[in-house]
C-alpha positions as CSV (number, residue, x, y, z in Angstrom):
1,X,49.3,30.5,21.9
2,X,47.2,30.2,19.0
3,X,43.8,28.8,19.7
4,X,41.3,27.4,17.1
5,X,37.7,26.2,16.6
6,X,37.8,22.7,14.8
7,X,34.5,23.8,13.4
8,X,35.4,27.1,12.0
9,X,38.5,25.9,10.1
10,X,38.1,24.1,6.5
11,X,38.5,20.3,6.7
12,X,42.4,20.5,4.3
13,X,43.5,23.2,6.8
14,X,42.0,21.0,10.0
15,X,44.1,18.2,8.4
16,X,47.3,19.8,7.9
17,X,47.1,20.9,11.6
18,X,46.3,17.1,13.2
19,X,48.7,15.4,11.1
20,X,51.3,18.4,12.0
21,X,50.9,17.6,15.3
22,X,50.5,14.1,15.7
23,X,53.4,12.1,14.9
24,X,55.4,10.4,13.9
25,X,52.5,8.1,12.9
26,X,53.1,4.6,11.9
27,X,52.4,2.9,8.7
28,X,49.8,0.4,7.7
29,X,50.6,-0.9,4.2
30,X,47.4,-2.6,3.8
31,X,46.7,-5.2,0.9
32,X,43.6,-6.3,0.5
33,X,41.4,-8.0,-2.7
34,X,38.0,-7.2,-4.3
35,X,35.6,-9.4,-4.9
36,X,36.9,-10.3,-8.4
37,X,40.3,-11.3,-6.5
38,X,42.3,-8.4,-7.7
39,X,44.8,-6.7,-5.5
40,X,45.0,-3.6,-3.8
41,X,47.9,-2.0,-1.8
42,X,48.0,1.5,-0.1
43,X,49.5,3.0,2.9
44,X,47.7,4.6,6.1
45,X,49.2,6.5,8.6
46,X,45.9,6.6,11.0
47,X,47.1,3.6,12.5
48,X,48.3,1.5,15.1
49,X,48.1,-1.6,17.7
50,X,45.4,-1.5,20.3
51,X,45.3,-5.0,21.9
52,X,47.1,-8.2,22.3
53,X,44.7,-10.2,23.7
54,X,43.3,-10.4,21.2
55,X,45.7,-8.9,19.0
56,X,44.0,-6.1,17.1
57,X,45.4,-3.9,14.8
58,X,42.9,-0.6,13.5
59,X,43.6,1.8,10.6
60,X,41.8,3.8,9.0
61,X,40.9,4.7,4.9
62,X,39.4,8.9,5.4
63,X,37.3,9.7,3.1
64,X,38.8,12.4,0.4
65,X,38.9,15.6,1.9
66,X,38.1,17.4,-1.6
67,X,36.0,14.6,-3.6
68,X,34.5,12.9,0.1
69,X,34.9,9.5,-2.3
70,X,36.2,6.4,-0.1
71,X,39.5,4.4,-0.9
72,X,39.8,1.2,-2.7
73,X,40.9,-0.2,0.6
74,X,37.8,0.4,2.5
75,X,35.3,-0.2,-0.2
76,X,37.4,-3.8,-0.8
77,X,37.2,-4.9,3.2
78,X,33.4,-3.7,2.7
79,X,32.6,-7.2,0.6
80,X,36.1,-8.9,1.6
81,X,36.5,-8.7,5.6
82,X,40.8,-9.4,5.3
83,X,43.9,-7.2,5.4
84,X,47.6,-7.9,5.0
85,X,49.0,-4.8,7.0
86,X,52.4,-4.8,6.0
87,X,54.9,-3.1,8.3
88,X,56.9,-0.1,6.1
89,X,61.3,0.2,6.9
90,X,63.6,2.7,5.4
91,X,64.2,-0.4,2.6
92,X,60.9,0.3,1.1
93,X,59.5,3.8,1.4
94,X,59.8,5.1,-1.6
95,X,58.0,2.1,-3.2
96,X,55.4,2.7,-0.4
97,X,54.8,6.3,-1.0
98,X,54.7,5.3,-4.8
99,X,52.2,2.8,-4.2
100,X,49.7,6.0,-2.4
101,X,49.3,7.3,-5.7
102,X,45.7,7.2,-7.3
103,X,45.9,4.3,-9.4
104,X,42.4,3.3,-10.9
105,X,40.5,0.6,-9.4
106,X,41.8,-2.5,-10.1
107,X,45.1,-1.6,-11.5
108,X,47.8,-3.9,-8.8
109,X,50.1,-1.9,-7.1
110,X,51.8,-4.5,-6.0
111,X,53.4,-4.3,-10.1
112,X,53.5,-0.2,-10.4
113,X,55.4,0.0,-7.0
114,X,57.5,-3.2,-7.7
115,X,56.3,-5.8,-4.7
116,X,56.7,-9.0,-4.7
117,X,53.3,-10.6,-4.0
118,X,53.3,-13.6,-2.0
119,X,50.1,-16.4,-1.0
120,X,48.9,-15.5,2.6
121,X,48.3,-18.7,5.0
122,X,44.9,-18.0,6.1
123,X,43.5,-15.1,4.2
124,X,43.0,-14.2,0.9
125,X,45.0,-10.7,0.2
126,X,48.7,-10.8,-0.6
127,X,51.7,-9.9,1.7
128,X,54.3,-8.2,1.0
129,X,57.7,-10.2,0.3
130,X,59.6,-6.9,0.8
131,X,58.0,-6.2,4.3
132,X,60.2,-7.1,7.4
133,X,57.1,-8.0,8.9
134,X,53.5,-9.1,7.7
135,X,50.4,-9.6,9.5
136,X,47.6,-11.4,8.5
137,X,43.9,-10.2,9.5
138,X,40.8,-10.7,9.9
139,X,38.6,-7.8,9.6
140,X,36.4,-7.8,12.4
141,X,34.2,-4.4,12.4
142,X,34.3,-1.3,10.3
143,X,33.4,2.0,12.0
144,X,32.4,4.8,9.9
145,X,32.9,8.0,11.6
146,X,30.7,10.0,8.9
147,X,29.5,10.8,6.0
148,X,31.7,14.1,4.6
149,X,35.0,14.2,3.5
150,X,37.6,13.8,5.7
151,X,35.6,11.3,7.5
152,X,37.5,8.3,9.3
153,X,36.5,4.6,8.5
154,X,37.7,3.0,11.5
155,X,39.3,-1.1,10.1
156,X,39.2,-3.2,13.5
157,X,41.3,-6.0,12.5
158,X,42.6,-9.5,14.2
159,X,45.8,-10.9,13.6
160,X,45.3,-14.5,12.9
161,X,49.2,-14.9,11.3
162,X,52.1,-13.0,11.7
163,X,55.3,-13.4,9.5
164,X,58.8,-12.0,10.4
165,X,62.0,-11.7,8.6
166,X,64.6,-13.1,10.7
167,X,67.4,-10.3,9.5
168,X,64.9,-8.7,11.8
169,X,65.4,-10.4,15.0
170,X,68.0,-9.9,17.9
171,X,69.9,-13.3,19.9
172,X,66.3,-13.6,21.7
173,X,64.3,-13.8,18.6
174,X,62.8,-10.6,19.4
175,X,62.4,-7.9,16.8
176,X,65.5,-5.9,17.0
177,X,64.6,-1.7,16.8
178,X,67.8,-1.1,15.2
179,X,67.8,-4.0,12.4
180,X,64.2,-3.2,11.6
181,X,64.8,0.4,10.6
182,X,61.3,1.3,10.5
183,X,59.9,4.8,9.1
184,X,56.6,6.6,10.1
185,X,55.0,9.9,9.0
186,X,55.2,13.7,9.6
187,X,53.2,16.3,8.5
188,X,53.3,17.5,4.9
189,X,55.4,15.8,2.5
190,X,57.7,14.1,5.9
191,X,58.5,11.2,7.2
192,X,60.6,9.9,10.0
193,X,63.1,7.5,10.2
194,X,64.4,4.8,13.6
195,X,67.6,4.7,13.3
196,X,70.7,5.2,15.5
197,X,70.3,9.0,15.2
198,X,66.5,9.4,15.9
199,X,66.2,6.7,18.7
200,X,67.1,7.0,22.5
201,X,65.9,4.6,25.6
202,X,63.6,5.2,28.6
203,X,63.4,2.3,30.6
204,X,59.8,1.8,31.6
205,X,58.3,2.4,35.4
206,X,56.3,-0.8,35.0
207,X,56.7,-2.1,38.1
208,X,59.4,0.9,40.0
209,X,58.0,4.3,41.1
210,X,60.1,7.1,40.7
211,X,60.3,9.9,43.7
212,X,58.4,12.6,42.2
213,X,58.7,16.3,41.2
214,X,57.2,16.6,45.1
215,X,60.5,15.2,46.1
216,X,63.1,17.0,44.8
217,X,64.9,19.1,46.6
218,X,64.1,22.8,46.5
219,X,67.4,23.8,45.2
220,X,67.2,21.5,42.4
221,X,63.6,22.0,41.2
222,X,64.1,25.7,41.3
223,X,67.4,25.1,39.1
224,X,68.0,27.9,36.2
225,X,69.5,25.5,34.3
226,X,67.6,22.0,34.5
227,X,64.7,22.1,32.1
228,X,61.2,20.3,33.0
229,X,62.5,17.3,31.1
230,X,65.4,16.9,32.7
231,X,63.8,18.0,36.2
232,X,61.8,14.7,35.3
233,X,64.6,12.3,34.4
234,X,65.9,13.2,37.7
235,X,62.3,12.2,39.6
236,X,62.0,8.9,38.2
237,X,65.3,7.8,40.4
238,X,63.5,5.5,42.7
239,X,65.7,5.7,45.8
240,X,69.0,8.6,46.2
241,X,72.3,8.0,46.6
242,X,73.6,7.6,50.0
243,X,75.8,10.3,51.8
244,X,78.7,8.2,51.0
245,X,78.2,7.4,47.9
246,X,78.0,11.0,47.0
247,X,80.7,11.8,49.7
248,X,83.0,9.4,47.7
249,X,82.2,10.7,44.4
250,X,82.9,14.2,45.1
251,X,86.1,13.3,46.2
252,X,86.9,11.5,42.9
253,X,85.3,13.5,41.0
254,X,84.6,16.6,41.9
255,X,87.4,17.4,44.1
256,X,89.0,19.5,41.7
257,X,85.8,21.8,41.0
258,X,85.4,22.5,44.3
259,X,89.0,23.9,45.0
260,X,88.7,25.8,42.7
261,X,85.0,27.4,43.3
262,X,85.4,27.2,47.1
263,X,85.2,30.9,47.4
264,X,81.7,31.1,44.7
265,X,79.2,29.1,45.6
266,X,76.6,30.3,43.6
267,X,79.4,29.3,40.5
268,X,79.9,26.5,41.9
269,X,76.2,25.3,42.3
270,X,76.0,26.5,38.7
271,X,78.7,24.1,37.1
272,X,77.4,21.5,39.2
273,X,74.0,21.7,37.3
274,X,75.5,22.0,34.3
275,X,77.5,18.9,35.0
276,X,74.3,17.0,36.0
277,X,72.4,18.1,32.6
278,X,75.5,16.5,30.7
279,X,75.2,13.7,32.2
280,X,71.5,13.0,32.0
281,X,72.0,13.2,28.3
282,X,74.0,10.7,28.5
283,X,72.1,8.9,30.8
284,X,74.1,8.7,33.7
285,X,71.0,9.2,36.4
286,X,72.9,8.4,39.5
287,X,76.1,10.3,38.7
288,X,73.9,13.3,37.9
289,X,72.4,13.2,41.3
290,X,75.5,12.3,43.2
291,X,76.8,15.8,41.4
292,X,73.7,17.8,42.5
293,X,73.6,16.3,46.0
294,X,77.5,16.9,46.6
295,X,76.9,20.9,46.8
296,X,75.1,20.3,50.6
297,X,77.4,17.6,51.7
């Protein structure tokens, strides 16, 4: 285990480790205006939602690591308290990542990246047309976090409008995870993308409480082949299986397994775990534990 001092490490190595190791991050395409009313748009990946009553959204512009200069962003909320933060799919990223480069003050990325600008309701930066989903803010506090480079500038900022494509949405009208096809940042030069391939369901313990790693049989938790991970799939099962449920099931089942095993029982306990681990990937939580519970009954 490599152990370091935060202090002792130069700020570009520091924050090639925290980005490294903290992600995927998502993406706050924030467009916001100067004084003068010209545009800005640039990407952030220190970001994220906080609250929903009241809905607050917080990013923050670093200051350079080499130069210790702040971004246009920051410097525009500074004298203009509002920020479009435009959410970044698989559709646009490489317009997004072309809009990060160092343009000169003033100069609209909105036209080098090739956005569509549109009028926001309420506030005076633009959104982004492209964007499957636009939120209009109100910026209400900026935290600076220091004065050297690397330094965070902490954008607390209200929703006060939100806009979604409806290509977007599922038969509820809720934003569908597969349509939206959102991407998020890595470390380095990588990103990250939800799709089909990348994304898998937990269901929640908002209101169930699983049995606990103090619960599971000793046989099980001292398994050679169920990892921790899947040790913990198998403790968030709020009630077992009933004797003859599993009693059934090994008949069905398992039945064949067992003939053949009956004289090797530390094979047979073997292929049974294996069995389970198969089909927690799959997700079939009760099955798994019907096979794990079937070796005592």
């Amino acid at each position: 285990m490599l152990t370091l001092d935060p202090k002792e490490l130069p700020i570009q190595k520091l924050h090639q480790y925290l980005l490294g190791a903290i992600g995927p991050r998502p993406i706050a395409f924030a467009s916001t205006v100067d004084t003068e009313g010209n545009p800005n748009l640039a990407p952030f990946s220190f970001f994220n939602v906080f609250s929903a009553n009241p809905p607050i959204l917080i990013f923050s512009p670093a200051r350079s690591g080499r130069l210790n200069t702040t971004k246009d962003t920051y410097n525009n909320v500074k004298v203009v308290p509002e920020v479009v933060i435009n959410v970044v799919n698989y559709d646009i990223v490489h317009q997004m990542s072309l809009a990060s480069s160092p343009y000169a003050p003033g100069v609209s990325e909105f036209e080098k990246a090739g956005f569509t600008a549109v009028k926001s309701d309420l506030i005076r930066p633009f959104r982004v047309r492209e964007s499957p989903v636009q939120f209009e803010c109100k910026v209400n506090e900026v935290v600076e976090l220091g004065t050297e480079g690397g330094a965070g500038n902490l954008i607390i900022s209200e929703v006060v409008k939100i806009h979604i494509n409806e290509a977007v949405l599922d038969a509820n009208g809720m934003i569908d995870q597969h349509k939206i096809d959102l991407v998020s940042r890595m470390g380095g030069d990588w990103y990250c993308r939800a799709d089909n391939n990348s994304m898998f369901e937990i269901k929640k313990p908002i209101t169930t409480c699983g049995i606990g790693f103090d619960a599971l049989p000793q046989d099980i938790l001292s398994s050679k082949i169920l990892t921790g991970n899947e040790l913990g799939h198998l403790a968030g099962i709020e009630v077992l299986p009933n004797e003859t449920d599993v009693n059934e099931y090994k008949l069905l089942e398992l039945s064949d397994l067992f003939v053949t095993l009956e004289e090797e029982p530390a094979e047979l306990e073997a292929k049974l775990h294996k069995r389970a681990s198969i089909l927690l990937k799959e997700n079939k939580l009760e099955e798994a534990w019907m096979t794990l519970l079937s070796f005592n009954n």
